[in-house]
C-alpha positions in Angstrom: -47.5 -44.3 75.7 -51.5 -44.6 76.0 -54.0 -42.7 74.7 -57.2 -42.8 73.3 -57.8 -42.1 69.9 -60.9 -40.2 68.6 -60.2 -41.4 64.8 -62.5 -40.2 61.4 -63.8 -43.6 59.6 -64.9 -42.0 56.3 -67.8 -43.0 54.3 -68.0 -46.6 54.0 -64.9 -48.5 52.7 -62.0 -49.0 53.9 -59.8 -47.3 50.7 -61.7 -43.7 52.6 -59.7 -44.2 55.7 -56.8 -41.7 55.5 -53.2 -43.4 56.3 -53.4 -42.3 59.8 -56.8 -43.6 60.7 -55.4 -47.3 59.2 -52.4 -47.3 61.7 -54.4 -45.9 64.5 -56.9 -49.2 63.9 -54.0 -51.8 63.3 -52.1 -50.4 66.6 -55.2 -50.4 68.8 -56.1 -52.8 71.4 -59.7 -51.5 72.3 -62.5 -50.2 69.2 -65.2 -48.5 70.0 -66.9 -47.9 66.9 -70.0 -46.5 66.1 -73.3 -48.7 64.6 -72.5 -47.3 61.1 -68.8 -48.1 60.7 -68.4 -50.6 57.8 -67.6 -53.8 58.9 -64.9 -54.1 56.4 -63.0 -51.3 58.2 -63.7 -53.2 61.4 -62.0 -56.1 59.9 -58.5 -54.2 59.5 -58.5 -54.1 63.8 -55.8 -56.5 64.2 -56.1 -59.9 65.9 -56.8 -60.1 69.4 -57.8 -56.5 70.1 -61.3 -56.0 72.0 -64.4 -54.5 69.9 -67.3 -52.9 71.1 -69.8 -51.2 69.6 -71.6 -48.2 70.7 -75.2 -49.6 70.3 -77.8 -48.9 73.3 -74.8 -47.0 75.2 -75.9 -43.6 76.5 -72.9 -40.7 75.8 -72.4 -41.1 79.6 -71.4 -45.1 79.1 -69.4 -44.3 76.6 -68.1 -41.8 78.2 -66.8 -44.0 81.1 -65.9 -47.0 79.1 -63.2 -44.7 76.5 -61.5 -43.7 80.5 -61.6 -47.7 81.9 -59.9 -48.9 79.1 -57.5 -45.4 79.2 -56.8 -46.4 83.0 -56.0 -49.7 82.0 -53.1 -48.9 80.2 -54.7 -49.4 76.5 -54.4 -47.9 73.4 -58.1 -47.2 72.5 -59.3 -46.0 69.2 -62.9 -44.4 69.3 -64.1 -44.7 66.0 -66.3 -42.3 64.3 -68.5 -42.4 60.8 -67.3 -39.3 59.1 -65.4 -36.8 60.5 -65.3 -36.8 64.6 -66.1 -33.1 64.4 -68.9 -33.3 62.1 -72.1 -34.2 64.2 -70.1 -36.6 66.0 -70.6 -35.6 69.3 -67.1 -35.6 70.1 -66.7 -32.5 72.4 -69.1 -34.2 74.8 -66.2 -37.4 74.4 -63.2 -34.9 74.9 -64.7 -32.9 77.7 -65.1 -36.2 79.8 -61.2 -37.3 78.5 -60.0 -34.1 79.5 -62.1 -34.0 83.1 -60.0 -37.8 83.6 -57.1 -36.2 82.7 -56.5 -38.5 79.9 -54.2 -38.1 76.8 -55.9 -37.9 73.4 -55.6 -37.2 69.8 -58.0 -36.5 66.9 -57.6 -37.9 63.5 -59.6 -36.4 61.1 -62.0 -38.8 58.6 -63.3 -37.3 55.0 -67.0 -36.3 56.0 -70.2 -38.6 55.3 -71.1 -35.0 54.1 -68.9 -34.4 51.1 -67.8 -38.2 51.0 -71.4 -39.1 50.4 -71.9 -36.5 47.3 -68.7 -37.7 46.1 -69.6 -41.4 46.0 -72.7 -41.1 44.1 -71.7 -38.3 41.5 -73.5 -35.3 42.7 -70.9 -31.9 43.1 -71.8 -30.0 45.6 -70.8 -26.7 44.6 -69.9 -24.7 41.1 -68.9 -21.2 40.3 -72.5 -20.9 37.9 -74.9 -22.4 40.3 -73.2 -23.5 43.5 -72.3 -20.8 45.9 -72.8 -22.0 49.4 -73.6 -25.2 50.9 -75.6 -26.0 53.9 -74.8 -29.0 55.9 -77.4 -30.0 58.6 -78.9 -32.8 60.8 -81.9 -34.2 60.3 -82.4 -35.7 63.9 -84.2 -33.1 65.5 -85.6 -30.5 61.8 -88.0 -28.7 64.5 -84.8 -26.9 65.9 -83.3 -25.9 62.6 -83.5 -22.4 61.0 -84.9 -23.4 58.0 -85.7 -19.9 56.8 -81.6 -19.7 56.4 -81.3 -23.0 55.5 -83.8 -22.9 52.2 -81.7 -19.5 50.8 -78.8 -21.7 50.2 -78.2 -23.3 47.2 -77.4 -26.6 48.3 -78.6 -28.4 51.0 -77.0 -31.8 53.0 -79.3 -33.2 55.6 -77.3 -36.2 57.4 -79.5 -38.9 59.1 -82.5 -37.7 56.9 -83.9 -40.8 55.4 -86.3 -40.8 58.2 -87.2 -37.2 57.9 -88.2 -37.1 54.1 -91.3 -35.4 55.1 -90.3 -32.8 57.4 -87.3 -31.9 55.0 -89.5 -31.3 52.0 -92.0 -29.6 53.8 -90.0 -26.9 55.6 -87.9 -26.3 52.4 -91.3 -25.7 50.1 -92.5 -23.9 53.1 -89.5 -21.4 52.9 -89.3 -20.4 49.1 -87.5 -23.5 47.9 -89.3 -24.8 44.2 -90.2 -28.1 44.1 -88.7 -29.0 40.6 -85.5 -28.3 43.1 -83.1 -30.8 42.2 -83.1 -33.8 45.1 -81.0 -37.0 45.9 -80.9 -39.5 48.4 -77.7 -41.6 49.1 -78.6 -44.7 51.3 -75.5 -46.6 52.7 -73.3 -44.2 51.5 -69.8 -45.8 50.4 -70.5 -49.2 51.7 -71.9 -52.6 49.9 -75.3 -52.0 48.9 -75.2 -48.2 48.3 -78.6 -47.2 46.7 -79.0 -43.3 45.1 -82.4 -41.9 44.1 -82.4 -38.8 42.0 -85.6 -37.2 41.4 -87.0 -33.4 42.5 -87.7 -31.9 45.8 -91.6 -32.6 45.1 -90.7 -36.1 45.1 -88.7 -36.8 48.0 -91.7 -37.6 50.6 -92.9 -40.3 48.0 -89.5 -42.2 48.5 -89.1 -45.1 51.2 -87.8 -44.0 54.9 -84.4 -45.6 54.7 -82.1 -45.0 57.5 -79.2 -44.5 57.3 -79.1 -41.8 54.3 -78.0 -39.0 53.2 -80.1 -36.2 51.6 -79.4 -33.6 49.4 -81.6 -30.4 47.6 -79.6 -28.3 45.2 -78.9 -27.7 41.7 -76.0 -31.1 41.7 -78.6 -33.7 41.9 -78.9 -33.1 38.8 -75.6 -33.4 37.6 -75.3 -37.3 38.7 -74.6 -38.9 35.8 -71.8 -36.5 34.6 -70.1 -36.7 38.3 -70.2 -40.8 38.1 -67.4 -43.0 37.7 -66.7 -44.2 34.4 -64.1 -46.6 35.6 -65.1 -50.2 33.7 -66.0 -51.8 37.0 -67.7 -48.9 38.9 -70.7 -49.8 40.8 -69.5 -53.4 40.7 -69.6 -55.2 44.0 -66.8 -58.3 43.6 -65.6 -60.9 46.3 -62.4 -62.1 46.3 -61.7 -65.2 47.6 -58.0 -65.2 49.4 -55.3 -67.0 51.8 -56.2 -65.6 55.5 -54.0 -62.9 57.0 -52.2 -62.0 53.8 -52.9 -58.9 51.3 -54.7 -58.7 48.1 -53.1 -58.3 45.4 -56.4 -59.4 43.3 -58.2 -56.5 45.1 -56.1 -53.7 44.9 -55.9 -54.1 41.1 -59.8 -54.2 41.2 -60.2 -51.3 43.1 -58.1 -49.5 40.4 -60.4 -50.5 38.0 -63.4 -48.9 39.7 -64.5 -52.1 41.9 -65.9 -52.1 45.5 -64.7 -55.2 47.0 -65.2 -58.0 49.6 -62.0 -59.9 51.0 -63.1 -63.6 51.9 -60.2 -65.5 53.4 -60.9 -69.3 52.0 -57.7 -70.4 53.1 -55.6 -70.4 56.2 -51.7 -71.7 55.1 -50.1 -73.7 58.0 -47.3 -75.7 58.1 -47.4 -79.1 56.7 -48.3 -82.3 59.2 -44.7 -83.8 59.2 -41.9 -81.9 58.2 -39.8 -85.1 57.9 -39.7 -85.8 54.5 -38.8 -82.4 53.4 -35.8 -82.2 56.0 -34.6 -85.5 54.7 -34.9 -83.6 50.8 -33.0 -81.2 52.2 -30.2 -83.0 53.7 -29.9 -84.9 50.2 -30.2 -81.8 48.0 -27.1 -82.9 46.2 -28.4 -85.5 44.7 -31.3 -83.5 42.8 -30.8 -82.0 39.6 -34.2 -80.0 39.0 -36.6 -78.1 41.8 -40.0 -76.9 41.2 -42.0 -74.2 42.8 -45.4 -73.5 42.2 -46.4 -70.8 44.2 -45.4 -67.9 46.4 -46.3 -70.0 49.5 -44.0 -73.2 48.2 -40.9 -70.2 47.7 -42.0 -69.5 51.2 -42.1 -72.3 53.4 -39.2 -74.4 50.9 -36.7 -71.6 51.8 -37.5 -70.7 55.3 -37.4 -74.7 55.9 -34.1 -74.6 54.5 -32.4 -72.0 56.2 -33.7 -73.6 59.5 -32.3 -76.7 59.0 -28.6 -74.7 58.9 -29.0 -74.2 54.8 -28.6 -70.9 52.7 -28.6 -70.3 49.1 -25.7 -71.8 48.0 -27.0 -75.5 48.7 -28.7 -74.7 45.3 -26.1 -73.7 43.7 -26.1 -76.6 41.5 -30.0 -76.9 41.1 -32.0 -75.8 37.9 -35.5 -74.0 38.9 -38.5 -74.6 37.5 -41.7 -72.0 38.6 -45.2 -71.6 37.3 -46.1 -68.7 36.5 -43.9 -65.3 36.0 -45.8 -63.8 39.5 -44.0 -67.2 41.2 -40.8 -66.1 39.3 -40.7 -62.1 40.7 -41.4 -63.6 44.0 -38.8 -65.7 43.7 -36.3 -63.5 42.8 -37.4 -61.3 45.2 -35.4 -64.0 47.8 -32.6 -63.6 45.7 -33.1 -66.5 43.3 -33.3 -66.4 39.4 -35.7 -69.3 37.9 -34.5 -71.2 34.8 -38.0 -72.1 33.4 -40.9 -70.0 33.5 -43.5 -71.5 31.1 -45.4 -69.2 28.9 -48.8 -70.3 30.2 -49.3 -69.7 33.7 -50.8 -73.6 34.7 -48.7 -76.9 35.6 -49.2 -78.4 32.4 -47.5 -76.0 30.2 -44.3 -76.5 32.7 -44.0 -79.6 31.7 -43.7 -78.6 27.8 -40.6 -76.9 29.2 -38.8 -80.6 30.1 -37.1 -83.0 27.7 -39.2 -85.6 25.9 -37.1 -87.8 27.6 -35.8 -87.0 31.1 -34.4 -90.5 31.7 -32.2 -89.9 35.0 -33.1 -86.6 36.3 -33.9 -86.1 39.8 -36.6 -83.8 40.9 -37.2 -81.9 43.9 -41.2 -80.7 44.3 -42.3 -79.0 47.2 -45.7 -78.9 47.4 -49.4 -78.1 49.8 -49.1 -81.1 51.5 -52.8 -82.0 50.7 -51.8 -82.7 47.3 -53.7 -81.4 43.9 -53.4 -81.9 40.7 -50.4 -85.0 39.6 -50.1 -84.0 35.8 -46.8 -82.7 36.0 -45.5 -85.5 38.2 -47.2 -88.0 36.4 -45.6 -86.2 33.0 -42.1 -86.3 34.1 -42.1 -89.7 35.7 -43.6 -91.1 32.3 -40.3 -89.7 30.9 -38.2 -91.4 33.3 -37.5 -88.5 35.7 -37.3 -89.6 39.2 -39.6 -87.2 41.0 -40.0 -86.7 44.8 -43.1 -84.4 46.4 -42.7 -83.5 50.0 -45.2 -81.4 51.6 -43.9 -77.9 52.3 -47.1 -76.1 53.6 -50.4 -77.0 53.6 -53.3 -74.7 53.3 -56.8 -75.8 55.2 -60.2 -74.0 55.9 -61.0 -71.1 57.6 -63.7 -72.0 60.4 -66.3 -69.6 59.3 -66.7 -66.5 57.3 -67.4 -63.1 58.8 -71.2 -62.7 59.4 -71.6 -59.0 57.4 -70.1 -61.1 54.0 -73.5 -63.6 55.1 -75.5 -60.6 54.7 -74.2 -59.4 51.6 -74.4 -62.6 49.7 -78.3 -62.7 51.2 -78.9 -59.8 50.2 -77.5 -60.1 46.9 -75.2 -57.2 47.2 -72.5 -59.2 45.5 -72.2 -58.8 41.5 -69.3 -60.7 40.9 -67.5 -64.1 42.9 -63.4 -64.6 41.7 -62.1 -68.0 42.5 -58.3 -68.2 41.8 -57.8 -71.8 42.7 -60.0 -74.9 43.2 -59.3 -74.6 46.7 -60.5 -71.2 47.1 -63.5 -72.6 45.3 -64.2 -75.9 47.3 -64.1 -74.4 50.7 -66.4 -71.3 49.5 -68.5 -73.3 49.2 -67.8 -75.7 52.2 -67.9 -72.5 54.5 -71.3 -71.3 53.4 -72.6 -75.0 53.6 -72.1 -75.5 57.2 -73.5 -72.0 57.9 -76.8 -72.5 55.5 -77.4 -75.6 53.4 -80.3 -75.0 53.0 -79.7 -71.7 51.4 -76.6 -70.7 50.5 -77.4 -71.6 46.6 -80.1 -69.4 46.3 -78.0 -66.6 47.6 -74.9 -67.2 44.8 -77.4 -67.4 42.1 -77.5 -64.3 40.9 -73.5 -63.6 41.3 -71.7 -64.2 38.0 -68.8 -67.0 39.0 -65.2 -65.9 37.8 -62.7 -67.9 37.4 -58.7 -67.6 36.6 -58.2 -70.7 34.3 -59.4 -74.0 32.9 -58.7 -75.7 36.1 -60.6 -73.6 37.9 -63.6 -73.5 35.8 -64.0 -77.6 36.4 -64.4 -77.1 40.3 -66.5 -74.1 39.9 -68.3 -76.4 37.2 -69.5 -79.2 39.8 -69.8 -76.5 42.6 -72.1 -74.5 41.0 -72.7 -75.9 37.8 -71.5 -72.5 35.7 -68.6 -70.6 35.1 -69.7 -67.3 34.1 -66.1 -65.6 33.3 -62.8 -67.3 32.4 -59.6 -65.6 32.0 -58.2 -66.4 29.3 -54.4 -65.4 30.4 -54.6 -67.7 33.4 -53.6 -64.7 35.9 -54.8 -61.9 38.0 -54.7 -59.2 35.3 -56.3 -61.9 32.9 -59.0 -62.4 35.2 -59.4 -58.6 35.5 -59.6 -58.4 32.1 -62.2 -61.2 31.5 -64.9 -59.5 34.2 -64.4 -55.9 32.6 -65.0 -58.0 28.9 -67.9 -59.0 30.3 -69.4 -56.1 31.6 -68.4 -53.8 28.4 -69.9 -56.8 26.5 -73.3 -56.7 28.5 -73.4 -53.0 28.2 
């Protein structure tokens, strides 16, 4: 069934959409979004779906175009900053849904309003000094009853960054003191948010910058105490990442305070020429040992082998090998236990695992098919294992990065850049070469480079000649860890 979808974005981030907001975006196939939505909510619209934004549209275009796609037999999601029924103009969108006799439903979004106030620390209301709370737009301050609106303790003018002067003015005008308490939030929620603090006789001194939020009452004052004190709040982070697949890296950074970027680096195909891993396969008798490196290699190995008329009990007789103990939950996820999970989270220390001498012993290593690192092949073959590496996946470039993570690296909105592999760091840097070479660099200067191990560190090394942070446990939460050291070190 159709229907279109008037859905609440939040403030800014896409952690503020509520659950049903997220499934109403990843089920659409139209998005009509406002100019404001953050384009990292944007980004959750799944592939394929058509995205328009509202810009230059009169309400009577927009209007028609949320009933075209409706008679088309689409599920269209009109998507709103805030709340829909907070100076959304929405009843002017259901009134023309309702006149084409079209079905629709209202999600409700946390309000740019509250949300705003929220984000950048200031309460809104308390039994001692917060009794009421005015909530206005500043669009059009010559039709407002600003008599009423200055006897209330609080006051939130949305869209006011343009109207600093008419705000202050009217308020002074109508009894309010100018050692009032005052804030503005620009960019509320999103990369780049900016609070002043300061009184109501200071507000016309600040810059006009639209899109903000202003607020006069006692709370403004009470910013620092309503702040996060999370380790990385107010941190802006980038996580580099495979294409179409979660982050685990930036969920755990979000619970330690972070706003964050998802930059797919990698898309993870299947290899060029299956061949030599279905001839593996077909031989997996003769192989004592197999190795798995990754989540992708547990992936693409065991899917590959269940296609070619396999299940688990071809491995019956096989030893594993995995690096890492987030390789070795995966894996036994798929119902496989791992015999060797090194205590150091890199290739090397796997091989410190193995015999001195492995004279005899036949090794099965799946592996990205463009290759990497040969230390642990080269290590076991120097102790006589015979070791054959098939390609199992491989994992190429992305062919360009999303034009909003441009702007925030240009405008250097971006504190902190985590590389995870040297692949994630190579075609970084590969992507922003072909969009600027002439000035990507300048834009990554003043980003502190983060890096999960040793490996790592080298690439970033003749990348960008630094490494700012190194984990020292060579995994997520180690890299976590490393960026909050720094930050509490540089306090």
């Amino acid at each position: 069934m159709n229907a279109v979808w008037l859905v609440g974005a939040g403030p800014g981030a896409p952690e503020h959409l509520t659950y049903a907001a997220r499934q109403a975006l990843e089920q659409a196939d139209v998005v009509i979004h406002d100019t404001l939505v953050d384009p990292r909510v944007l980004a959750l619209v799944r592939p394929g779906a058509q995205v328009y934004s509202v810009q230059g549209l009169s309400q009577a275009q927009i209007n028609d175009l949320l009933v075209e796609h409706y008679r088309q037999n689409r599920q269209v999601v009109r998507l709103k900053s805030g709340d829909p029924f907070i100076f959304g103009k929405a009843t002017q969108e259901l009134a023309a849904l309702a006149a084409a006799h079209c079905r629709y439903h209202v999600i409700p979004g946390v309000s740019t309003a509250t949300g705003a106030a929220t984000l950048a620390g200031i309460p809104l209301t308390d039994k001692e000094w917060g009794r009421s709370i005015g909530i206005v737009t500043a669009h059009a301050p010559e039709h407002l009853n600003w008599a009423a609106i200055a006897g209330l303790d609080t006051v939130v003018c949305l869209m006011g960054g343009g109207q600093l002067d008419a705000i202050q003015a009217q308020l002074l005008h109508h009894g309010k003191s100018p050692d009032t308490p005052a804030a503005i939030i620009h960019s509320a929620g999103q990369i780049g948010q900016m609070v002043w603090t300061g009184t109501l006789g200071e507000l016309a001194q600040q810059p006009a910058q639209p899109p903000s939020v202003v607020i006069v009452g006692p709370g403004a004052a009470q910013q620092k105490l309503g702040q996060s004190r999370l380790p990385l709040a107010g941190k802006n982070i980038l996580v580099t990442r495979a294409a179409d697949s979660g982050s685990e890296l930036a969920d755990r950074l979000q619970r330690w305070g972070a706003q964050v970027v998802n930059l797919p680096t990698l898309v993870v195909t299947p290899p060029p020429d299956w061949t030599p891993l279905d001839q593996a396969l077909h031989q997996l008798a003769t192989f004592d040992w197999l190795i798995l490196t990754s989540a992708n290699a547990v992936d693409f190995f065991l899917a590959r082998l269940w296609e070619q008329g396999y299940d688990w009990r071809a491995l019956a007789h096989l030893k594993i090998a995995v690096v890492g103990e987030k390789t070795a939950i995966y894996l036994h996820s798929k119902g496989l236990r791992a015999d060797v999970v090194p205590k150091e989270f890199v290739a090397d220390a796997l091989l410190d695992e193995f015999p001195k001498d492995c004279t005899g012993m036949c090794v099965l290593f799946p592996r990205v098919a463009s290759g990497g690192r040969q230390v642990l092949s080269e290590g076991l073959q120097a102790r006589g294992a015979h070791v054959t590496e098939v390609a199992a996946y491989e994992t190429i470039c992305p062919r360009d990065i999303p034009p909003y993570i441009y702007d925030y690296l240009r405008q250097g909105h971006i504190h902190v850049l985590t590389f995870t592999s040297s692949k994630t760091v190579a075609h970084f840097c590969q992507l922003l070469e072909q969009a600027a070479p002439d000035t990507w660099r300048t834009w990554v200067a003043h980003s502190l480079i983060a890096s999960i191990g040793p490996q790592t560190s080298r690439t970033c090394e003749r990348y960008f000649q630094r490494v700012d942070i190194q984990a020292q446990e060579y995994t997520l939460d180690g890299l976590i860890q490393a960026i909050v050291n720094y930050y509490q070190g540089n306090s």
